[in-house]
C-alpha positions in Angstrom: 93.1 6.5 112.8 91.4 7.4 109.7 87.9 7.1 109.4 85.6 7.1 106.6 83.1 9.6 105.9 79.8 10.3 106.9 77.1 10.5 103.9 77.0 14.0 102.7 80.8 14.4 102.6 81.2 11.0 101.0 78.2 12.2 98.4 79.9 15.7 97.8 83.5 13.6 97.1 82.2 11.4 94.7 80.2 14.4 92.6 83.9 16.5 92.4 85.3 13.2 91.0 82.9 12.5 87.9 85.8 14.1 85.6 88.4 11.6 87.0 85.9 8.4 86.8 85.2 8.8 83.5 88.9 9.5 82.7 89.3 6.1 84.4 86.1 4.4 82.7 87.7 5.2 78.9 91.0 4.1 79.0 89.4 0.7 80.2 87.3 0.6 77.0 90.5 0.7 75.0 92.7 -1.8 77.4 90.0 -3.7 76.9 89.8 -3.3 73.1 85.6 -3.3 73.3 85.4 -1.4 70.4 87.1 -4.0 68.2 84.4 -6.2 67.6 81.9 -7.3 65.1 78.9 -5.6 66.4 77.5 -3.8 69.6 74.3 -4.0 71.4 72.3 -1.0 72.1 69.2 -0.7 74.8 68.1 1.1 77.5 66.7 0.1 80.9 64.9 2.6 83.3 67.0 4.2 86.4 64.8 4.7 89.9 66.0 7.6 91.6 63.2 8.3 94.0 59.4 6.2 95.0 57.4 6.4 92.7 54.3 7.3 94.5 55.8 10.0 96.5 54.6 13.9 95.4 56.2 16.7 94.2 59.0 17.4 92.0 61.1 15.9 93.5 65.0 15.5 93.1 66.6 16.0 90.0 63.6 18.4 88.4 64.0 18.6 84.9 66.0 15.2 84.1 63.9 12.7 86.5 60.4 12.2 85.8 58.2 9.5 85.9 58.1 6.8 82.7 57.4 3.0 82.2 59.3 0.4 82.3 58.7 -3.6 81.2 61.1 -4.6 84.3 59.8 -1.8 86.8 56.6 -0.6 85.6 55.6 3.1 86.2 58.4 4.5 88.1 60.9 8.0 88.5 64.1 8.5 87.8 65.6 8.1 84.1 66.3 6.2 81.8 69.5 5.3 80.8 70.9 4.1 77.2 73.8 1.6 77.1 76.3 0.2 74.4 77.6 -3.5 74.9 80.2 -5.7 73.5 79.5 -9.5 72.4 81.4 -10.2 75.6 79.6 -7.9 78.3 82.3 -4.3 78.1 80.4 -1.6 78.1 81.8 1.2 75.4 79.4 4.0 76.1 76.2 4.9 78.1 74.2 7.8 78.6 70.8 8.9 80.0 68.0 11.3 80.2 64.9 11.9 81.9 62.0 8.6 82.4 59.6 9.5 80.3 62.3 9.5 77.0 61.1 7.4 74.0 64.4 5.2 72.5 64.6 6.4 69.3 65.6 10.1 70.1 67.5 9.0 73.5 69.3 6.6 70.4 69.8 9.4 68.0 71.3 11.9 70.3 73.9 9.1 71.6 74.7 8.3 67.9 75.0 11.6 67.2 77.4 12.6 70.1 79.1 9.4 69.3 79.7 10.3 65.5 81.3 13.9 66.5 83.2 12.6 69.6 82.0 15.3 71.7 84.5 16.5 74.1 81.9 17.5 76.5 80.4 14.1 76.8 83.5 11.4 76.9 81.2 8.6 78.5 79.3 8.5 75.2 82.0 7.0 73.5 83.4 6.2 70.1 80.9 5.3 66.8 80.9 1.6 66.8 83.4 -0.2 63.9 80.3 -2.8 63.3 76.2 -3.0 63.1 74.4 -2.1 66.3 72.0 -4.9 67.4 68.7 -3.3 68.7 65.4 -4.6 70.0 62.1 -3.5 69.2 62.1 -0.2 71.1 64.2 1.1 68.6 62.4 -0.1 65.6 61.2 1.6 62.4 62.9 1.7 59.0 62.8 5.5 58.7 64.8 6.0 61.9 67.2 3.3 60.9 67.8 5.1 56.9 68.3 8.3 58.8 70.6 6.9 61.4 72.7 5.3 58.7 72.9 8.3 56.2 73.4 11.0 58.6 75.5 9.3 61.7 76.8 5.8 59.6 75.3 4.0 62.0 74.0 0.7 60.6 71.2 -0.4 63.0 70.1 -4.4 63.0 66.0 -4.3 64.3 64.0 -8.0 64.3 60.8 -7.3 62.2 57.4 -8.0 63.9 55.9 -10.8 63.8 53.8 -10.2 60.8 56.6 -9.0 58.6 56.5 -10.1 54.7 60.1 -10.5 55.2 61.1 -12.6 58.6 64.3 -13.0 59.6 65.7 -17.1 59.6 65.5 -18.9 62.5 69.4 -18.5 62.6 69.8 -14.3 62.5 66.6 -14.7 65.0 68.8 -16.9 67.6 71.6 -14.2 67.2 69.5 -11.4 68.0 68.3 -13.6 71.2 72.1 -13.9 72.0 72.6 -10.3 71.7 69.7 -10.0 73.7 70.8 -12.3 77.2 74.5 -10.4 77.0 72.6 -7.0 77.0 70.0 -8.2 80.1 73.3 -9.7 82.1 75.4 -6.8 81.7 71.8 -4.5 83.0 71.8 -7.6 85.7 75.1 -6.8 87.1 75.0 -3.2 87.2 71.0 -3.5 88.8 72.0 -5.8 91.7 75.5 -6.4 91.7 76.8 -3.1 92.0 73.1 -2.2 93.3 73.1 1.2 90.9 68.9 0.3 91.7 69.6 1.7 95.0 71.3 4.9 94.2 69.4 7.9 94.9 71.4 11.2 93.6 69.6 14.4 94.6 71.9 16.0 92.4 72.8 16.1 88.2 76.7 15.6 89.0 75.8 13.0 91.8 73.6 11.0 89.4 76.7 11.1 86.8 79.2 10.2 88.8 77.2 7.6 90.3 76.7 6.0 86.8 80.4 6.0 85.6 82.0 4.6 89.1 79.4 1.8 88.2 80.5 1.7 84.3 83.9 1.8 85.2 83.6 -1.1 87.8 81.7 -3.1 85.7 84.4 -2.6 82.9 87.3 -3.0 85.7 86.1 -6.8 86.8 85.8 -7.7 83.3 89.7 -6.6 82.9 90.7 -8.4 86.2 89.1 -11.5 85.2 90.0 -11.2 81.7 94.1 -11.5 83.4 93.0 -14.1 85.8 92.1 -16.5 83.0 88.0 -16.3 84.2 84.7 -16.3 83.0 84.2 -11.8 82.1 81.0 -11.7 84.1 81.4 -14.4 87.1 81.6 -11.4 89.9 80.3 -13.5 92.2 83.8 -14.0 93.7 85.1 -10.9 93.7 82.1 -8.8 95.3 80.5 -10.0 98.4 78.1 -7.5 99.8 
């Protein structure tokens, strides 16, 4: 009978198949028609590849290193940047190292995304609308250059103290944009338990995140035929 493999062989499969995952994760985007929409979200979330605590360099040395995050505090791994749809598909991701501030994390993924770089598929295409941001992304000058150099319009709440305030209703579509961003992160955290994951290798780490892009995008599709709610997985993984 066949059996399944033991750890490393498994590990070692899954790092020669990052080519064909993300081959399967882009038609999905299209089948899906994500792109198609009014706007997309984009935001970041930090990745734990290893404890925090523990010394050393570590795996992963020169891409994980130790940043903060609001949901995980001081922690080591990277930090990974994510487009979303108004309806939960993800279009594009990427990621770098922990300790990455947003805004060049955001312009190198807009960048790639304007040139469709044929290195990096799993950045994905330029978005057709606005991208809705949060505050980590904020500041006028980045936006401007953004805009005129990539045609990337970027959508940023002001703080608090701002002349110019948004209305209560743009503010309440920012907070939507906002919960579909934090379910999507949800899903992929616990659901597919991409928290857990702990790649000691560059090719294991990217694999690792497009299986889980392209599953996330896969249940949406399957639901999406059976007449569901996109993002109730609850019935169709049981760990």
């Amino acid at each position: 009978m066949p059996q399944l493999p033991t750890r490393e062989p498994c590990n070692r499969q899954v790092r020669q198949q990052h080519a064909a995952l993300v081959a399967f994760f882009r038609p999905l985007v299209a089948l899906l028609a994500a792109q198609h929409c009014a706007y997309e979200a984009l935001d970041s979330s930090g990745g734990p590849t290893r404890d925090a605590k523990r010394r050393g360099a570590g795996w992963l040395p020169g891409l994980a290193d130790s940043g903060w995050s609001k949901r995980l505090g001081w922690y080591a791994g990277c930090h990974l940047l994510m487009a979303v749809n108004p309806v939960g598909v993800v279009p594009g991701f990427g990621c770098g190292p922990a300790s990455s501030n947003d805004q060049p994390l955001a312009a190198t993924c807009l960048a790639w995304r304007r040139s469709t770089h044929p290195g990096l598929p799993r950045v994905g295409a330029p978005a057709l609308g606005p991208y809705g941001v949060e505050k980590g992304l904020e500041g006028q000058a980045h936006h401007a250059t953004w805009w005129q150099t990539y045609g990337a319009q970027v959508l940023c709440p002001p703080k608090r103290q701002s002349r110019a305030p948004w209305p209560k209703r743009l503010r309440r579509w920012m907070a939507g944009v906002r919960q579909s961003v934090e379910t999507v992160y949800e899903k992929l955290w616990h659901t597919f338990r991409l928290d857990r994951e702990r790649p000691h290798d560059l090719r294991g780490l990217q694999a690792r995140l497009a299986a889980k892009m392209a599953l996330h995008n896969f249940c949406l599709w399957l639901h999406e035929q059976r007449g569901r709610p996109r993002l109730a997985f609850t019935d169709l993984v049981d760990w």
